[in-house]
Backbone and ligand atoms as CSV (ligand in chain L), in Angstrom:
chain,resi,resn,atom,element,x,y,z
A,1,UNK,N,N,-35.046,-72.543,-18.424
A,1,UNK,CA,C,-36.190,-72.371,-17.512
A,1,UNK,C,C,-37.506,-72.438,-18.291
A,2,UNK,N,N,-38.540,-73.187,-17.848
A,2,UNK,CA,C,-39.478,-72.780,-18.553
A,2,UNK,C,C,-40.548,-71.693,-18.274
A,3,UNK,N,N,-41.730,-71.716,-19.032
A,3,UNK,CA,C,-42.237,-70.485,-19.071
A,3,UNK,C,C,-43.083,-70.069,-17.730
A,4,UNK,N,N,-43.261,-71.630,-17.122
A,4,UNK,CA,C,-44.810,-71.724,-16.308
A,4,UNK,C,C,-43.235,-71.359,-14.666
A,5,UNK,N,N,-42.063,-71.568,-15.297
A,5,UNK,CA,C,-41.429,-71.505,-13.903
A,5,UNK,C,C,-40.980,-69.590,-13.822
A,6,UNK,N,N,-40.919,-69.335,-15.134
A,6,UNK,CA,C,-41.070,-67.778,-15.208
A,6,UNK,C,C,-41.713,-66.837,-15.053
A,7,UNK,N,N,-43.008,-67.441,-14.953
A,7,UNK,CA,C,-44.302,-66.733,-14.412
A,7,UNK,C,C,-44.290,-66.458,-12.888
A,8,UNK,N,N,-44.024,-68.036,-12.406
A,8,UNK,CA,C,-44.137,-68.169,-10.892
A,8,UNK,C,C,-43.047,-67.337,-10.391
A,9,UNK,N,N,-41.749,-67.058,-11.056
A,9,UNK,CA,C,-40.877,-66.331,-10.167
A,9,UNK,C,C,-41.043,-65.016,-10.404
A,10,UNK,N,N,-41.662,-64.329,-11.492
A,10,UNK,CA,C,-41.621,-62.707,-11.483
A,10,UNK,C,C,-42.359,-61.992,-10.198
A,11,UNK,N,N,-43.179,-62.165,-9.664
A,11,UNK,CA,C,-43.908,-61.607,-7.946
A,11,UNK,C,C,-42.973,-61.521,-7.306
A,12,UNK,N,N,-41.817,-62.651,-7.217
A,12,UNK,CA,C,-40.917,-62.436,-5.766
A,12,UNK,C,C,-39.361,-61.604,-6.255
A,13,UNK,N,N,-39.437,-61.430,-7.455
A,13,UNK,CA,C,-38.190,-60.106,-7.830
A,13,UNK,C,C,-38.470,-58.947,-7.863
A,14,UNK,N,N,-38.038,-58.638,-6.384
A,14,UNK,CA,C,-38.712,-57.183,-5.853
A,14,UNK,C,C,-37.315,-56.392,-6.074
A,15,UNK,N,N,-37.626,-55.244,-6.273
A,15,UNK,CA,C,-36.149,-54.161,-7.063
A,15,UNK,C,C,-36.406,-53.215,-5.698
A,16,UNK,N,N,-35.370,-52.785,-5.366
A,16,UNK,CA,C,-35.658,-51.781,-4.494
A,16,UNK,C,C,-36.466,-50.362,-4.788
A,17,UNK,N,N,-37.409,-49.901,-3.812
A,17,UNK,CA,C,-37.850,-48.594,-3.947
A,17,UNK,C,C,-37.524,-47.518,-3.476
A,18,UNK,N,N,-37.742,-46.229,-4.112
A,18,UNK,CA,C,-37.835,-44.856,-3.344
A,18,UNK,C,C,-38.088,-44.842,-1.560
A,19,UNK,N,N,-39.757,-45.868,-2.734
A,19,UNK,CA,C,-40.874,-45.363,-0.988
A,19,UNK,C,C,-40.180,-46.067,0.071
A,20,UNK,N,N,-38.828,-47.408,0.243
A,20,UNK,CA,C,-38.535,-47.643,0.971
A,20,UNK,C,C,-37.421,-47.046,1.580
A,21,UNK,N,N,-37.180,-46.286,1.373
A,21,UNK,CA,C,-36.365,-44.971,2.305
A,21,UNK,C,C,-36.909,-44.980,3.835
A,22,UNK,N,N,-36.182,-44.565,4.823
A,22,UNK,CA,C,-36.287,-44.872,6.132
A,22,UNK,C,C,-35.714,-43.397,6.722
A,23,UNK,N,N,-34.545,-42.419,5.544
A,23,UNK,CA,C,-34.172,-41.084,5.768
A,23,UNK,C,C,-33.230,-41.222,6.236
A,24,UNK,N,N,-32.256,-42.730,6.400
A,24,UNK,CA,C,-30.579,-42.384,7.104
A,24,UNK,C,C,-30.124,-43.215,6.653
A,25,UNK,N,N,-29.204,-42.683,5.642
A,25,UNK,CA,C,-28.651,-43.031,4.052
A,25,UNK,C,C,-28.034,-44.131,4.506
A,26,UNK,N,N,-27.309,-44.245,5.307
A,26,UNK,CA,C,-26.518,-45.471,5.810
A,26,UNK,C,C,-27.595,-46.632,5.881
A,27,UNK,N,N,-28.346,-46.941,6.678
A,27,UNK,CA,C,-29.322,-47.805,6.432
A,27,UNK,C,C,-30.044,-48.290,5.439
A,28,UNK,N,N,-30.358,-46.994,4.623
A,28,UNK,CA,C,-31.223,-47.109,3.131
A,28,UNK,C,C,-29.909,-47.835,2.757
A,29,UNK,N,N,-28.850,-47.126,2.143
A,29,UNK,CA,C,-27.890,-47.898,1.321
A,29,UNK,C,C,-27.543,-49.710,1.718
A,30,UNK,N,N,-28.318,-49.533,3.193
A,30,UNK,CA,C,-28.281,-51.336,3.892
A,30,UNK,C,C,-28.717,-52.222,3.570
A,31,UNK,N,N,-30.347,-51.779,3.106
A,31,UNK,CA,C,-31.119,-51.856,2.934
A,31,UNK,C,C,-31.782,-51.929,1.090
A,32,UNK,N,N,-30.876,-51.218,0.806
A,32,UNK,CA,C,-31.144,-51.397,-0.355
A,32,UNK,C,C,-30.142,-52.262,-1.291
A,33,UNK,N,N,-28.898,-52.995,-0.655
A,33,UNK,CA,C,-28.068,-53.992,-0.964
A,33,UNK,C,C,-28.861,-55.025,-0.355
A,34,UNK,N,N,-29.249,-55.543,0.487
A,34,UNK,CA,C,-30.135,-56.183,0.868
A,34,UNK,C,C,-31.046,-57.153,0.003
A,35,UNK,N,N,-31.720,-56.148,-0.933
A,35,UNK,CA,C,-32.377,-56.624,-1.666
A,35,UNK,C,C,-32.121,-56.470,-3.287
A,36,UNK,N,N,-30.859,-56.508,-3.582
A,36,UNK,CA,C,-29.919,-56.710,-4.279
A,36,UNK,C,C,-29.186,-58.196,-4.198
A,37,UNK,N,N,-29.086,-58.235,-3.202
A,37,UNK,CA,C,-28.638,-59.717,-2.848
A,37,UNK,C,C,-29.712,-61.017,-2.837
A,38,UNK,N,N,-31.013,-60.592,-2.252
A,38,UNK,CA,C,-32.323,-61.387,-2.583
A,38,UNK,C,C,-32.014,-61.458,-4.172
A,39,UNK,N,N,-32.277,-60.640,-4.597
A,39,UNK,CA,C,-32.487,-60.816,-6.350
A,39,UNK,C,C,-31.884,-61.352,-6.816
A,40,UNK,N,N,-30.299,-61.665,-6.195
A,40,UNK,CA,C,-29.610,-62.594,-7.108
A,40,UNK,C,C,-29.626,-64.004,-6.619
A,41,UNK,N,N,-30.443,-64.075,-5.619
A,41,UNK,CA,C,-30.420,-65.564,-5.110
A,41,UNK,C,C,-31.052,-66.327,-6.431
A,42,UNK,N,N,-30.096,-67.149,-6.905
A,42,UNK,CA,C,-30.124,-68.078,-8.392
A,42,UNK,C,C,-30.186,-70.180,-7.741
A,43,UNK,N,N,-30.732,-70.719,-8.085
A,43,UNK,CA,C,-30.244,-71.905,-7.957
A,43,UNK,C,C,-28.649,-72.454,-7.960
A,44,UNK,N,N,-28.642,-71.588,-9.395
A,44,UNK,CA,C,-27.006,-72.288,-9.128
A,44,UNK,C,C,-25.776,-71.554,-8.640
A,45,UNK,N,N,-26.192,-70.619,-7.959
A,45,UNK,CA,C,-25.018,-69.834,-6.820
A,45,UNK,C,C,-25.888,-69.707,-5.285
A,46,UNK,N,N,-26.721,-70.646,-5.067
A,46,UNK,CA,C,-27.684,-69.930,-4.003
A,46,UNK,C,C,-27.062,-70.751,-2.948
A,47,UNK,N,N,-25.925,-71.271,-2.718
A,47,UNK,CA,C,-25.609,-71.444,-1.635
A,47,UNK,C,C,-24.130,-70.096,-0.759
A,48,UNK,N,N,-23.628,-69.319,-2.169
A,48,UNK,CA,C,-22.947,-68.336,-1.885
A,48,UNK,C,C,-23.565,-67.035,-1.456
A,49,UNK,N,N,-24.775,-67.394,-2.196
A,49,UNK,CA,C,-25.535,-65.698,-1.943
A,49,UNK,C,C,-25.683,-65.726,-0.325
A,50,UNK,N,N,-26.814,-67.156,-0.202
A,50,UNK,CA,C,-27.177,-67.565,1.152
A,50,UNK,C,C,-26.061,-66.574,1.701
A,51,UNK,N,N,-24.754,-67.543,2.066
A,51,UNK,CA,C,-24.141,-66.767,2.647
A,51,UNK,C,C,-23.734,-65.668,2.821
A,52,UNK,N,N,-23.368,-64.851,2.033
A,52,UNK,CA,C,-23.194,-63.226,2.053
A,52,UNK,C,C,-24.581,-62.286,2.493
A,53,UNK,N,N,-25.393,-63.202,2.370
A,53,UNK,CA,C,-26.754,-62.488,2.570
A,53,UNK,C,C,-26.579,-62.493,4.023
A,54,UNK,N,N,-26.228,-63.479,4.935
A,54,UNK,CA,C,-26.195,-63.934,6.013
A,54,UNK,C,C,-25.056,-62.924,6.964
A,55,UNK,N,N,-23.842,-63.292,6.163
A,55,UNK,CA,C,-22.688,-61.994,6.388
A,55,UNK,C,C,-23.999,-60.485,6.795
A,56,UNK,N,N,-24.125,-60.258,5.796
A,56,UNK,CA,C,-24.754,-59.118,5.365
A,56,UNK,C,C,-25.774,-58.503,6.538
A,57,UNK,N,N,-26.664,-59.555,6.641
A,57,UNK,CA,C,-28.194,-58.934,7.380
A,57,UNK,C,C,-27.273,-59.071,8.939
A,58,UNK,N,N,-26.302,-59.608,9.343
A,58,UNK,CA,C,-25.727,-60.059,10.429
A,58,UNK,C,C,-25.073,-58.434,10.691
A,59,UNK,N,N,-24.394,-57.688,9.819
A,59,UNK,CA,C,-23.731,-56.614,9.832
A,59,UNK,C,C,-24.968,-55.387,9.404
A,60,UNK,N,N,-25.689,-55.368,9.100
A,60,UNK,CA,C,-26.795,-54.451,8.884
A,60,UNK,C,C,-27.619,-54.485,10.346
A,61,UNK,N,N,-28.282,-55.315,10.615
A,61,UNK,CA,C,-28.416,-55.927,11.927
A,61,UNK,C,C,-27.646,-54.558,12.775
A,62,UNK,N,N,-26.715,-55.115,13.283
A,62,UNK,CA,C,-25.947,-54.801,14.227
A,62,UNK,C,C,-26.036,-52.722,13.777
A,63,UNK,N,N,-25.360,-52.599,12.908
A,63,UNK,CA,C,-25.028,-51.070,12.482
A,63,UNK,C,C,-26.724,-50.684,13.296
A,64,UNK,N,N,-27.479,-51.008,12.639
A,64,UNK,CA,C,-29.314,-50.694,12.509
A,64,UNK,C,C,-29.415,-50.495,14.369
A,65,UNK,N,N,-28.937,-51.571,15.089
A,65,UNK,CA,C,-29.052,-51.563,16.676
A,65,UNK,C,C,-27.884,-50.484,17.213
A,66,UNK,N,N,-26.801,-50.052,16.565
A,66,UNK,CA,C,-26.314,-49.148,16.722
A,66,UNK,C,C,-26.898,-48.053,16.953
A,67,UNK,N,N,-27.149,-47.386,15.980
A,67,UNK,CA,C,-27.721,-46.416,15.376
A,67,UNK,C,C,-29.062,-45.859,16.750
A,68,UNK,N,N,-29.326,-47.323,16.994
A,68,UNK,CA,C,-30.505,-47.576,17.810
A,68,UNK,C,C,-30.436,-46.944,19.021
A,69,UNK,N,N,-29.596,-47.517,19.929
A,69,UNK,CA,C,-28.733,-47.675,20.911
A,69,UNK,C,C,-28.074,-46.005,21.430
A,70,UNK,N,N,-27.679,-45.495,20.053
A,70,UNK,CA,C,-26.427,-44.238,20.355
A,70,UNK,C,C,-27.461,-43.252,20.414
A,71,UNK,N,N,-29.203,-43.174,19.928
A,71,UNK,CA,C,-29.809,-42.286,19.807
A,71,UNK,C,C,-30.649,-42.148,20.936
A,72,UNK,N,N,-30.824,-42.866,21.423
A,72,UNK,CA,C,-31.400,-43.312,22.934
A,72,UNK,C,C,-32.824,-43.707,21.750
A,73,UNK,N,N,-33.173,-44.315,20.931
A,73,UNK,CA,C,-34.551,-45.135,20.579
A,73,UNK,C,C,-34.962,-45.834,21.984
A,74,UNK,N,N,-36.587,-45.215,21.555
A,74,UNK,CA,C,-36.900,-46.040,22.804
A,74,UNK,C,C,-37.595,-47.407,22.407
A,75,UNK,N,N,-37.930,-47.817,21.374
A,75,UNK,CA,C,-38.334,-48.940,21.176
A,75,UNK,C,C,-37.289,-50.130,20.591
A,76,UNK,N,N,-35.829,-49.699,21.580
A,76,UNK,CA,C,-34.753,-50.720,20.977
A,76,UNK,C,C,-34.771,-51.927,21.334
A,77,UNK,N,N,-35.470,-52.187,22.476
A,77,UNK,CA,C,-35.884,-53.580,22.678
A,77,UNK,C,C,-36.249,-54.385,21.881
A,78,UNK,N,N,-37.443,-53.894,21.273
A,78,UNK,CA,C,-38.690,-54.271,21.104
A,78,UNK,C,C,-38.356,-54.702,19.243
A,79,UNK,N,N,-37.128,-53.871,19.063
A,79,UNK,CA,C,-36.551,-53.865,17.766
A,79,UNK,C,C,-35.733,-55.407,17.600
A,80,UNK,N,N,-34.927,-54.976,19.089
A,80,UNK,CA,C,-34.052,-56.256,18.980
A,80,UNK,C,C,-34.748,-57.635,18.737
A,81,UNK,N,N,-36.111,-58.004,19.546
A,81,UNK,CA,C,-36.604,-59.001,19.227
A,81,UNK,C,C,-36.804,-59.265,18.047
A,82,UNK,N,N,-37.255,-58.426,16.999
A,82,UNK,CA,C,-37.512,-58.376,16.072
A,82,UNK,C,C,-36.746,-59.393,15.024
A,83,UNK,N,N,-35.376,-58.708,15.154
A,83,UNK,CA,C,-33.978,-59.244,14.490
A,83,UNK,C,C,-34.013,-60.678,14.815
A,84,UNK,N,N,-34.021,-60.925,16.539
A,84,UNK,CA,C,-33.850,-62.064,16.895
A,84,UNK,C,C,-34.966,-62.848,16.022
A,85,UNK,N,N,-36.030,-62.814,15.655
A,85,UNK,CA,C,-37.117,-63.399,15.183
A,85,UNK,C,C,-36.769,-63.644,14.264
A,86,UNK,N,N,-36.967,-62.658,13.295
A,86,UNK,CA,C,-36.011,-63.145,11.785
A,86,UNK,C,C,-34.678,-64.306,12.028
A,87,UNK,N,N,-33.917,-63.800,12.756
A,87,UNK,CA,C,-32.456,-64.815,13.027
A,87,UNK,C,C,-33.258,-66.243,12.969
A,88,UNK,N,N,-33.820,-66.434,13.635
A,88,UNK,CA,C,-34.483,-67.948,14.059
A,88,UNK,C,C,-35.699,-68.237,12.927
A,89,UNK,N,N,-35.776,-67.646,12.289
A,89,UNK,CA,C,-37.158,-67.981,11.347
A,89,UNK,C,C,-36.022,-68.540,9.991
A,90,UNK,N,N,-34.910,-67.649,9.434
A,90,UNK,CA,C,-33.871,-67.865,8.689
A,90,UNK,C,C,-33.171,-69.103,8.997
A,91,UNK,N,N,-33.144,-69.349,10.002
A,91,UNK,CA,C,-32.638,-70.451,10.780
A,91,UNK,C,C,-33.144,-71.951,10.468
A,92,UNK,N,N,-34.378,-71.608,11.244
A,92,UNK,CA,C,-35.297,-72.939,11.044
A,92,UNK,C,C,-35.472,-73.494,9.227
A,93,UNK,N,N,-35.430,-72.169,8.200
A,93,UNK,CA,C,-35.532,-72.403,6.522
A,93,UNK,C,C,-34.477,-73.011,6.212
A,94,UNK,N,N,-32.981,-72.635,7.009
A,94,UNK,CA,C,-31.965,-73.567,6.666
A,94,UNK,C,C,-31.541,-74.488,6.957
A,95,UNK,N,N,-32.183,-75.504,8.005
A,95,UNK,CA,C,-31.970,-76.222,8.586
A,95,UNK,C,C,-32.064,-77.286,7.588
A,96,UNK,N,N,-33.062,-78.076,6.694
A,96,UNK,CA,C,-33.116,-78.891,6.024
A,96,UNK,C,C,-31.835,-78.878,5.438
A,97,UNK,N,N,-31.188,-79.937,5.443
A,97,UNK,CA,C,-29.790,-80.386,4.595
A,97,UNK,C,C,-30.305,-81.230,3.246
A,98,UNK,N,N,-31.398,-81.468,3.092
A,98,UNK,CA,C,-31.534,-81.779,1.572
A,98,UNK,C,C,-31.912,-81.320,0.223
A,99,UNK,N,N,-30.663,-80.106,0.043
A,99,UNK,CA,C,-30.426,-79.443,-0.767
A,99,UNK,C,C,-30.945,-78.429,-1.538
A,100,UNK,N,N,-30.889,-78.042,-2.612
A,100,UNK,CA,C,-31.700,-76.840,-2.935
A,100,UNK,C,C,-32.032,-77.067,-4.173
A,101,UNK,N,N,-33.469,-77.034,-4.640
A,101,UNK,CA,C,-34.507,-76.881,-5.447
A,101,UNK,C,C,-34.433,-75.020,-6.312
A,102,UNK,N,N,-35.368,-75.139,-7.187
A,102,UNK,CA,C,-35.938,-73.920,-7.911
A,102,UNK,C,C,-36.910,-73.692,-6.987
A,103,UNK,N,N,-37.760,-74.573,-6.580
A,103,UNK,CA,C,-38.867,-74.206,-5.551
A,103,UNK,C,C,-38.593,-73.518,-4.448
A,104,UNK,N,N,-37.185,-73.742,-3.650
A,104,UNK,CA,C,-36.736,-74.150,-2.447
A,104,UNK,C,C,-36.207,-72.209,-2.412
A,105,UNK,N,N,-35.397,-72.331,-3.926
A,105,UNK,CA,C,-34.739,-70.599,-3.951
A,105,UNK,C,C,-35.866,-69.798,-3.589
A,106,UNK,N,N,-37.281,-69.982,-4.567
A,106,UNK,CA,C,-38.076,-68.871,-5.101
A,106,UNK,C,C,-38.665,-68.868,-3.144
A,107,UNK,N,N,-39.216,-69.893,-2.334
A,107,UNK,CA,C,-39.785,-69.654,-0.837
A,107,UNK,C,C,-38.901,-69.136,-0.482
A,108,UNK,N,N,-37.682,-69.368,-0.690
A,108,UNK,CA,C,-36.771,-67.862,0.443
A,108,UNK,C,C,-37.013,-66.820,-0.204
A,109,UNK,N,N,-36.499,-66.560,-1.327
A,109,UNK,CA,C,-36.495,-65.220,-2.195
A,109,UNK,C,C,-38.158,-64.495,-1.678
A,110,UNK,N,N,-39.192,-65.199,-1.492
A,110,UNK,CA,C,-40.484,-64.457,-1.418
A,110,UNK,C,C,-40.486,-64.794,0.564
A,111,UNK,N,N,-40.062,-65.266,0.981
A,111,UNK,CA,C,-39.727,-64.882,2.729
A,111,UNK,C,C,-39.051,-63.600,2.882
A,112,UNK,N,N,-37.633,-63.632,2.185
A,112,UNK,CA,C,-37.080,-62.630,2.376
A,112,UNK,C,C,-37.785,-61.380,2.018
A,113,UNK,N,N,-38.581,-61.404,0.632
A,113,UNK,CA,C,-39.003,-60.013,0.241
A,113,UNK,C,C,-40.010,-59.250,1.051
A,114,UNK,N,N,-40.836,-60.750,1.724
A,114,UNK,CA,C,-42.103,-60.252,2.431
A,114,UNK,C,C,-41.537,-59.480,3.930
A,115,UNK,N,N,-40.637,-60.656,4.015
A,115,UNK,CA,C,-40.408,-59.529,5.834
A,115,UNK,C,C,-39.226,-58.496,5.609
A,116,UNK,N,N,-38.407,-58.690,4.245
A,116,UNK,CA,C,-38.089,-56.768,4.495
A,116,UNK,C,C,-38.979,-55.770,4.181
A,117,UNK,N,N,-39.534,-56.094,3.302
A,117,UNK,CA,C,-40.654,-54.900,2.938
A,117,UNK,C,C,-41.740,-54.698,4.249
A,118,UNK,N,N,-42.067,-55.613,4.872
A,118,UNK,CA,C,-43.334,-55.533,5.762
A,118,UNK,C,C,-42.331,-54.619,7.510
A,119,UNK,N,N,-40.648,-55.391,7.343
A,119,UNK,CA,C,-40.066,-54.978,8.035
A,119,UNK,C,C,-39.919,-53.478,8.040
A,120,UNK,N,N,-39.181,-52.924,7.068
A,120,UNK,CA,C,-38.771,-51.979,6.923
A,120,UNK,C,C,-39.560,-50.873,6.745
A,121,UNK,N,N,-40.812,-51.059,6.235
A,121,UNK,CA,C,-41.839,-50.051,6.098
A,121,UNK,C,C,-43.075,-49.979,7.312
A,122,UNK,N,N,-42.424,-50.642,8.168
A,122,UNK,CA,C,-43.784,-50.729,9.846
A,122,UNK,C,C,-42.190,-50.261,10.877
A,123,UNK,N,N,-41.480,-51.309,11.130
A,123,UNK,CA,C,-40.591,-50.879,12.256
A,123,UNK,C,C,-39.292,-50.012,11.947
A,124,UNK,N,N,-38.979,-50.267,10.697
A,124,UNK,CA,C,-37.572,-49.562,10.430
A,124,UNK,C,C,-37.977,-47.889,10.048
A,125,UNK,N,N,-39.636,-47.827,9.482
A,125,UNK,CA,C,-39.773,-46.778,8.664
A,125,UNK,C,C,-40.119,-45.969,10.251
A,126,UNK,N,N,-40.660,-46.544,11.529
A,126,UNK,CA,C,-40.953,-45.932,12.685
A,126,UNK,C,C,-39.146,-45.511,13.584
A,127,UNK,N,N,-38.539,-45.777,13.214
A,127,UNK,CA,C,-37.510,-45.162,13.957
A,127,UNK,C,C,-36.857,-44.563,12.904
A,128,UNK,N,N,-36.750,-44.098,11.611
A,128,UNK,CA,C,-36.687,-43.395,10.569
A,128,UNK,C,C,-37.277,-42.126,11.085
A,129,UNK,N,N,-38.205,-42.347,11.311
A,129,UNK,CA,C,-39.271,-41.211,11.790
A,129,UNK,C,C,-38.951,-40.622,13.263
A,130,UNK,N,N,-39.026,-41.335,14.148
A,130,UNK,CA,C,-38.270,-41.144,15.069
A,130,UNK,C,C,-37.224,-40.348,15.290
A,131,UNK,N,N,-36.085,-40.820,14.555
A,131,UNK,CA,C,-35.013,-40.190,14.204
A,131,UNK,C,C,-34.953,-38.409,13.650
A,132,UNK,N,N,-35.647,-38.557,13.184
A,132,UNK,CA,C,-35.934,-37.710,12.333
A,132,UNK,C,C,-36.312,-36.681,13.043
A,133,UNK,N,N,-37.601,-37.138,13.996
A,133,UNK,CA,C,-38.034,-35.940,15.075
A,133,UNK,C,C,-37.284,-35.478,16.262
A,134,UNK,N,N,-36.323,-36.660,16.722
A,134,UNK,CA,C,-35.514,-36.368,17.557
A,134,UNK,C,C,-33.988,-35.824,17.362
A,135,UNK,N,N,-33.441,-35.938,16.239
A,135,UNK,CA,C,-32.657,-35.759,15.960
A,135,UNK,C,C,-31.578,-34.598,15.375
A,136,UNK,N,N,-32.979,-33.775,14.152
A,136,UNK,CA,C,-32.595,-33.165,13.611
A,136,UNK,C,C,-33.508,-31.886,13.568
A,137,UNK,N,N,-32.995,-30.972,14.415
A,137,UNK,CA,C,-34.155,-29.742,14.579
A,137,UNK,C,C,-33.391,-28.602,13.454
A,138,UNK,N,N,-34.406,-28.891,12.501
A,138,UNK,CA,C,-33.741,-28.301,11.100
A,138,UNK,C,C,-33.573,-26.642,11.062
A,139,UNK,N,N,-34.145,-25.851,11.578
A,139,UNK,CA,C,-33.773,-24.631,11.675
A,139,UNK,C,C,-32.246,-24.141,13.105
A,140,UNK,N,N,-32.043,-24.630,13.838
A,140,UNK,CA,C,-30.934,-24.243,14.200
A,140,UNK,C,C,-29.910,-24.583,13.754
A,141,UNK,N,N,-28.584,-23.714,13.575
A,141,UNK,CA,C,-27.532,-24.279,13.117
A,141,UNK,C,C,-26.526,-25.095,13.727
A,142,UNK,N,N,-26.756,-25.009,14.781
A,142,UNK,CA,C,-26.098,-26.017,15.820
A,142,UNK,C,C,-26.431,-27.105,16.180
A,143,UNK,N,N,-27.765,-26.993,15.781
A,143,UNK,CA,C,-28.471,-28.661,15.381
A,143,UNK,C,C,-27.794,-29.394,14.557
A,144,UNK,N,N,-27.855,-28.386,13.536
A,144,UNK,CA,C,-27.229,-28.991,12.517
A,144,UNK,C,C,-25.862,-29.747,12.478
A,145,UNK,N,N,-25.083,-28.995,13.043
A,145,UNK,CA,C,-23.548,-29.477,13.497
A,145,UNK,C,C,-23.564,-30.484,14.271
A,146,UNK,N,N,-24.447,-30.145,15.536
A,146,UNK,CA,C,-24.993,-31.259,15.851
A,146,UNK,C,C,-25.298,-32.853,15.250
A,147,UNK,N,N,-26.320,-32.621,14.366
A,147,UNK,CA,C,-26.683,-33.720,13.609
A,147,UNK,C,C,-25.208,-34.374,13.227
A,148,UNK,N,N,-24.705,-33.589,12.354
A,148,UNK,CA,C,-23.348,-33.964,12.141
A,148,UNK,C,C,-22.275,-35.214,12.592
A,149,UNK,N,N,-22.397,-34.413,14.197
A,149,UNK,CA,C,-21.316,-35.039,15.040
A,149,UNK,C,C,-21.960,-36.334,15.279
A,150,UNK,N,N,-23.989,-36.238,14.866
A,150,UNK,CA,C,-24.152,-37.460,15.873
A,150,UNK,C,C,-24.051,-38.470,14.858
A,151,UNK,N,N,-24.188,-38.290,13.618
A,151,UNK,CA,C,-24.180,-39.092,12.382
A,151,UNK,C,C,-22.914,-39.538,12.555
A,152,UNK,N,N,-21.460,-38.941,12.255
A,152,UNK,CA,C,-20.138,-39.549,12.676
A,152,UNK,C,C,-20.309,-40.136,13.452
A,153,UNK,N,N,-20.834,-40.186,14.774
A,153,UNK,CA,C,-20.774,-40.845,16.262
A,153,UNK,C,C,-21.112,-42.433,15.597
A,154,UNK,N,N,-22.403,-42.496,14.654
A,154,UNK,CA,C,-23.387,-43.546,14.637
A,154,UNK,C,C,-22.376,-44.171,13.768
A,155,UNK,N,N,-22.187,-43.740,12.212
A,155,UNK,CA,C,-21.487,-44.644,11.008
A,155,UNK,C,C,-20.095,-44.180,11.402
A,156,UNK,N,N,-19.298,-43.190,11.867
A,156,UNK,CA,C,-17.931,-42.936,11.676
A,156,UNK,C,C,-16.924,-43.407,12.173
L,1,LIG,FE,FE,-34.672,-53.453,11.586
């Protein structure tokens, strides 16, 4: 690789953060493979990552609308479009069949980084929060058990 192509790719190798915590470990841990999988998007495996990435956000996706769904969120609609948007924006990037470039990796790798981070810290970090207020009324103990049962309900 050379140096001027090493420069250009260090901005879009984003490592996961703290601050992107959302507060429901299942998701964070989603979320933070996620962009584990961006990072390894390489030229010369980037048609396997593609895919598992694809596997991946397809099954994160879904759990995330779960989660959504079982809590009564009220902005699950508004979420779903969301997904759908991404689906079709991912879509339209893969459509070209003439093959894959260094250039071609690094515009997904910096698509992907921009709309999870912009994702996850505006809409994912608002039903994090959400969650949070509705969910878990931290001084009773039956909340708590509560919480419990509803967490099994969601991942169990
Ligand atoms: Fe989401």
């Amino acid at each position: 690789m050379t140096a001027a192509l090493a420069v250009h790719k260090a901005p879009f190798a984003v490592e996961w953060r703290e601050g992107f915590r959302i507060g429901i470990d299942q998701l964070d841990r989603e979320h933070r493979h996620l962009f584990t999988l961006v990072l390894a998007l390489d030229l010369g495996t980037v048609e396997q990552t593609v895919e598992q990435l694809l596997d991946y956000v397809v099954t994160h996706f879904s759990n995330e609308q779960e989660a959504m769904e079982s809590s009564g969120y009220p902005a699950l609609e508004q979420h779903l479009r969301l997904h759908e948007q991404f689906a079709s924006r991912i879509a339209d990037f893969l459509m070209p069949a003439n093959g894959w470039t260094e250039e071609r990796v690094q515009d997904l790798r910096r698509f992907l980084n921009k709309w999870l981070i912009s994702h996850i810290m505006t809409h994912d970090m608002r039903f994090g929060k959400w969650f949070a207020a509705h969910n878990l009324p931290a001084s009773d103990a039956d909340a708590s058990a509560g919480r419990a049962g509803l967490i099994g309900r969601l991942f169990g």
